[in-house]
N, C-alpha and C positions, 0 to 999 in steps of 0.2 A: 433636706439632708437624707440621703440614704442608708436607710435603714439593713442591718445583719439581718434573716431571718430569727435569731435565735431570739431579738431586741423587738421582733414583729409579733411572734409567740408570745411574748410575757405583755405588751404593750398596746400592738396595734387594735385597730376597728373601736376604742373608745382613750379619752383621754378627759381627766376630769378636770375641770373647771374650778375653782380658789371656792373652797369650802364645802365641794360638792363628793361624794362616796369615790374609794378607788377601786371597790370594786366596785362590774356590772352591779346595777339594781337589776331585781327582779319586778318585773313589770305585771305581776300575776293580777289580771285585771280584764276581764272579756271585751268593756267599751271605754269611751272616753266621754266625758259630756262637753258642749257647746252652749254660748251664750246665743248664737242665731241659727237657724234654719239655713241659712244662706251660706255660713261656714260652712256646715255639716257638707250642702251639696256641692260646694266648691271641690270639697275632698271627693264625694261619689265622681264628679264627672273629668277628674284626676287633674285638676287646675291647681291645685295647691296641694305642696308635701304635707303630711299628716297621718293619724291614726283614726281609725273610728270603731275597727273590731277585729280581736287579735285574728280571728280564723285567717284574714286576708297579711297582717301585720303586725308588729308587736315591737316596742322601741329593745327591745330585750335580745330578739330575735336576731335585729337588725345590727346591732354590735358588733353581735357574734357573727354575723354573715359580713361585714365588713372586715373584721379580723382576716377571716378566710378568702376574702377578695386578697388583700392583702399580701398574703404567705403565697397566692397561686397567682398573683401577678397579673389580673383582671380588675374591671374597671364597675362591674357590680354582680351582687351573687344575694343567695336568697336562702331562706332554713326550710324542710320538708321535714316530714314525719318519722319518715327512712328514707334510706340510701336507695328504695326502690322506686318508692315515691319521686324522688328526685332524678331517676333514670326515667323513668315516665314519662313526668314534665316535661325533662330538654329535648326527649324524643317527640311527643305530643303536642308541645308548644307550635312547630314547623311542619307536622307529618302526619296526616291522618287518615279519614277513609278515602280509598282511590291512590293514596300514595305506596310509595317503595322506601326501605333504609337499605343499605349494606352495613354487618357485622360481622366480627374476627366473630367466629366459633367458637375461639376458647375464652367463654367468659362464664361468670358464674351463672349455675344452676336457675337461680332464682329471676336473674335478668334474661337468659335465654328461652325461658318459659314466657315470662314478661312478653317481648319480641316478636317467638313463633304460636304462641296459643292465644295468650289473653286480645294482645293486641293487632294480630291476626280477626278474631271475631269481632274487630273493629273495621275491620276493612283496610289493615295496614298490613303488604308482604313482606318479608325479610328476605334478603340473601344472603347466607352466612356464608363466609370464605375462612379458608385457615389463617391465622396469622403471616405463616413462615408463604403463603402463596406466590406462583409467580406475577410479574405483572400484569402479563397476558391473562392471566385468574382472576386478578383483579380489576381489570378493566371491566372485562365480562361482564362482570357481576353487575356494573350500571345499569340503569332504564332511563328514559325519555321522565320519568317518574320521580325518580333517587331524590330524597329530599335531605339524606344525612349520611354519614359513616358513624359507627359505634364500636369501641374498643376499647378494653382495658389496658391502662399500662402494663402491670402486673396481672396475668389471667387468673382467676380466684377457680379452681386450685390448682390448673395446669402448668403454671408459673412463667407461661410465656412469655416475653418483653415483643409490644406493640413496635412496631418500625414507625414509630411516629410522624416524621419527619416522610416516610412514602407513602404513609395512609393521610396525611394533610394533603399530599402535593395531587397524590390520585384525585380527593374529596374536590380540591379549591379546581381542579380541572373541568370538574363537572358543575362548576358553581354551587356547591353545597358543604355545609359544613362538616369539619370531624369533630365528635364528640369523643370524650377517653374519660370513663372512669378511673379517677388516679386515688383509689382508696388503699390498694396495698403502700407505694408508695411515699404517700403524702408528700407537700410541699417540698418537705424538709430533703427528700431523697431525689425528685424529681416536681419539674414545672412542667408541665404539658405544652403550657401555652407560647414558653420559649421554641420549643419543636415544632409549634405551627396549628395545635392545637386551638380550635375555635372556645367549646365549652368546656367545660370540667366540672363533673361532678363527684361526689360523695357519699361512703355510709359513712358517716361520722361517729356513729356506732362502733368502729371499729379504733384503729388506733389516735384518732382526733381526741375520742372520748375517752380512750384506753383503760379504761377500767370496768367498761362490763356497767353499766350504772345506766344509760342513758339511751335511746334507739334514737338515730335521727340522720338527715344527710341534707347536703348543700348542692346546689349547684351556683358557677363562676362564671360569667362573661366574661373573654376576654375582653370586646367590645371593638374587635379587630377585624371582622369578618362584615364584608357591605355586602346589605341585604339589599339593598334597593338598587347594587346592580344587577340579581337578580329579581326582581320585582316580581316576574312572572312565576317563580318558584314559590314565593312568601308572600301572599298575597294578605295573610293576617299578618304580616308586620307593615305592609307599606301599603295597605289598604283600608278607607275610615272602619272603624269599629263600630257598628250601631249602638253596639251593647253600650257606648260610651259618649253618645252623640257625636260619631264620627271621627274621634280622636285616632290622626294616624299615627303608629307609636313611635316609626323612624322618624317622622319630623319632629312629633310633641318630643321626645327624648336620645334622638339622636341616636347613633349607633352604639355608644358606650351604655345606654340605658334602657334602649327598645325592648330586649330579648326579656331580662327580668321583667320592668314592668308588666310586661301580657303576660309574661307567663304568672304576677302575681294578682293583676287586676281581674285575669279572664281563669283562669286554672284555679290558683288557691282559692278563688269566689266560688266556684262551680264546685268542685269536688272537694275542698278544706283540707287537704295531709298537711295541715300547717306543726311545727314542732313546739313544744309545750315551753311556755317563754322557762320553768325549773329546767328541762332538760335542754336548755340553749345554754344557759348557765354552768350545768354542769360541762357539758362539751368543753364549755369557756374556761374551766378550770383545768380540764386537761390540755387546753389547746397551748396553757401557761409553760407545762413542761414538755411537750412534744419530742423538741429538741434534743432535748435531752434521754427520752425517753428512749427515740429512734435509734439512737447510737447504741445500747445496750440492745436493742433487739435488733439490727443489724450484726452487732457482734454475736451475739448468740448463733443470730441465723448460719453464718458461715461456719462458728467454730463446731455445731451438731452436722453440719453439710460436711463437711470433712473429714469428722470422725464418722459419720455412716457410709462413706465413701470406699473406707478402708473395712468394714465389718462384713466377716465372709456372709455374717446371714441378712445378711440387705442384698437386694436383686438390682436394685436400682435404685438412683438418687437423682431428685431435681430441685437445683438454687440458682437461678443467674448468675449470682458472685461466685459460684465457684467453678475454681479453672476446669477447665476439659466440658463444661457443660454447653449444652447446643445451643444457649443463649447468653451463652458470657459475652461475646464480643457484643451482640447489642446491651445488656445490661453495663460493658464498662463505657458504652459511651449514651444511654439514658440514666443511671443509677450509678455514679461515679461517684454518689457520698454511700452508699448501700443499698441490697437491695430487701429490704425487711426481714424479719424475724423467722416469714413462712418458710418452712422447708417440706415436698412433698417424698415422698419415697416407698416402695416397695417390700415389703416382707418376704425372703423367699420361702414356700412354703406355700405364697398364695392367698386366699380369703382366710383361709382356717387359721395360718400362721398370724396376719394381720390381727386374728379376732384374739387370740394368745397375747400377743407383745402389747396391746391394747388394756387386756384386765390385768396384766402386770405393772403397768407402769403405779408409780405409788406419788409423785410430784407433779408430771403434768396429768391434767382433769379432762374427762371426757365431754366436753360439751359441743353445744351447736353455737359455739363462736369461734372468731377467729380475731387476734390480733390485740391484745389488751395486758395489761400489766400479767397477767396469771398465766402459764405455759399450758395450752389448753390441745388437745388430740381429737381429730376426727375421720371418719371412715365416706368420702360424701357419696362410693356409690349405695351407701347404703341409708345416707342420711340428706343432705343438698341436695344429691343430684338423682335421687331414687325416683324421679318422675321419667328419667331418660332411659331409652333403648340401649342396648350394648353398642348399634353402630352411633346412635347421638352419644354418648359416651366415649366412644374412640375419637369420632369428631372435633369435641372439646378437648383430649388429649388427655382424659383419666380411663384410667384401669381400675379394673375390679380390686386388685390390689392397694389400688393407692391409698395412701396416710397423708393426711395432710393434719403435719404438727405446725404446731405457732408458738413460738419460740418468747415468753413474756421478758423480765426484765430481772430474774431470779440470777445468783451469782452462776459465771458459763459451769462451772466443773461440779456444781450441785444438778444441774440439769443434762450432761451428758452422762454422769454417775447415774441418774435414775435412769436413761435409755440405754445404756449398754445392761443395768439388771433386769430390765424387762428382754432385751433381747436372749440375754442366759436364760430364762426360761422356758424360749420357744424352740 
């Protein structure tokens, strides 16, 4: 039976059994014991499903990452610690020293650092290109190398909309996958993986968890991308593992399971950003009203887009959904249910005026989030993105100016009443 998302949200990735909890248990438990030795190494040499220690797994975890398989239309997915952690992985999984990725530019602060600094003194290049590129730009950008594309649907805080559907067609031409961050988004607003999208990942931290309560992120196999006809590309996926006595992961699990399992056998083993089976749960309870959640901060989002549109002292406004904006046509045909709550925009006036209508506001709260029940305000070139030069800055498509509100789930006309009085004051 085919399931609504909204019936996926409140139900999917667990269903209890005649007498058994309806909600997730919490699995708060580091190991597992065994009646043999022999068990135990069955599970190490990944011959039999199992748990043996949550760093790697955790039945808790695994619900809740099922749930999100689910909602994004993939065939397995995995919990991380954060949404960075999980951008990490699905880059690191496939790509590492010696290798190349291509990435849209305009992605958040925290992942472009990730990309060009950390994972750079890894011995991994990046080539960032603009979203809105031509394809001549984007071709370019490959190497004999290229082991991935990287994009956000929604750009955190440029608010660009990914051409999904030409950054898959470019990727799959060069035999490698696209990955897209679809955390502004979520499910609910768009599916990646219908547009061609190989992975999907997630801060789940943000509106999955939507309350501020919880740090953590996923990443989604579609389980649609053959790696083994690239073989020569992925050679830890279609190549034996030692670490494993030889276990090749496309054969042992097929294309729908290869990507997670390494990324969970060989990564979460190694480095551990595994997510706290409490904070998987939590996620779980927000993931229950999503749906519904989404719908009020898409409303929001549009109806503050519109009234800042019209206010002499706004310089500039940016929302996919709303008309005349340089990304509506792709937002109405990726984001035809909405396009989330974030709205970015302009003070005129400048830095000094942004930093005025900022200590004015009295309803939304200044913090270093984005996207959760609470209408929350932020300044990223002085906050996210204050590691970046003026021209990386122009690049990713934020101004010094910019404000990036997040629009929570409060009633619309108590929330544009508080920013048209902060604007009176500036």
């Amino acid at each position: 039976m085919s399931e609504s998302i909204s019936t996926t949200c409140v139900q999917g990735g667990y269903r209890p059994g005649d007498g058994e909890p309806r909600q997730i248990p919490i699995y708060q438990s580091t190991t597992w014991k065994y009646d043999t030795s022999e068990h135990m190494g069955k599970l190490f040499d990944l011959e039999e499903a199992g748990y043996f220690y949550t760093r790697l797994q955790n039945p808790t975890n695994d619900f809740v990452a099922a749930k999100i398989a689910e909602l994004e239309g993939g065939t397995a997915a995995m919990l991380t610690s954060s949404g960075q952690a999980a951008n990490f992985f699905a880059v690191f999984n496939i790509a590492g020293c010696g290798d190349h990725i291509v990435a849209s530019s305009a992605i958040y602060g925290g992942t472009y650092n990730l990309l060009a600094v950390t994972m750079k003194r890894m011995g991994l290049e990046c080539t960032f290109v603009s979203p809105d590129c031509t394809d001549e730009e984007l071709e370019a950008a490959f190497r004999p190398n290229t082991k991935a594309v990287f994009g956000e649907t929604i750009a955190n805080p440029a608010l660009s909309v990914l051409d999904i559907e030409r950054f898959a067609a470019a990727a799959h031409a060069h035999g490698v996958p696209l990955i897209v961050d679809n955390t502004f988004p979520t499910p609910v607003n768009c599916r990646p993986i219908e547009w061609g999208a190989d992975i999907v990942t997630h801060s789940t931290t943000k509106y999955m968890d939507g309350h501020g309560a919880s740090v953590g992120g996923a990443i989604v196999d579609s389980g649609r991308f053959d790696w083994t006809a690239h073989a020569d590309k992925f050679p830890g996926l279609c190549e034996p593992d030692e670490s494993y006595h030889g276990v090749t992961y496309t054969e042992r699990f097929g294309l729908a399971g290869a990507f997670i399992t390494k990324a969970t056998a060989q990564l979460m083993r190694d480095f551990g950003c595994t997510q706290s089976p409490q904070n998987a749960f939590l996620v779980n309870m927000g993931l229950e009203s999503l749906h519904l959640r989404m719908a009020q901060h898409n409303a929001n989002g549009l109806a503050l887009a519109e009234f800042l549109a019209q206010h002499p002292k706004v310089a500039w406004v940016r929302y996919p959904g709303l008309k005349g904006d340089a990304e509506y046509e792709l937002s109405q045909k990726y984001l035809s249910h909405g396009a989330s709550g974030v709205v970015s925009f302009g003070v005129a006036g400048g830095r000094a005026a942004a930093e005025t209508f900022m200590k004015n506001l009295k309803l939304a709260q200044i913090a270093t989030h984005v996207a959760d029940a609470r209408t929350c305000v932020l300044h990223p070139a002085n906050a996210t993105h204050r590691q970046m030069n003026d021209a990386e800055l122009a690049a990713a498509g934020i101004t010094a100016d910019l404000i990036r509100l997040s629009c929570g789930i409060e009633g619309t006309g108590d929330l544009v009443a508080d920013v048209e009085q902060a604007l009176a004051a500036v």
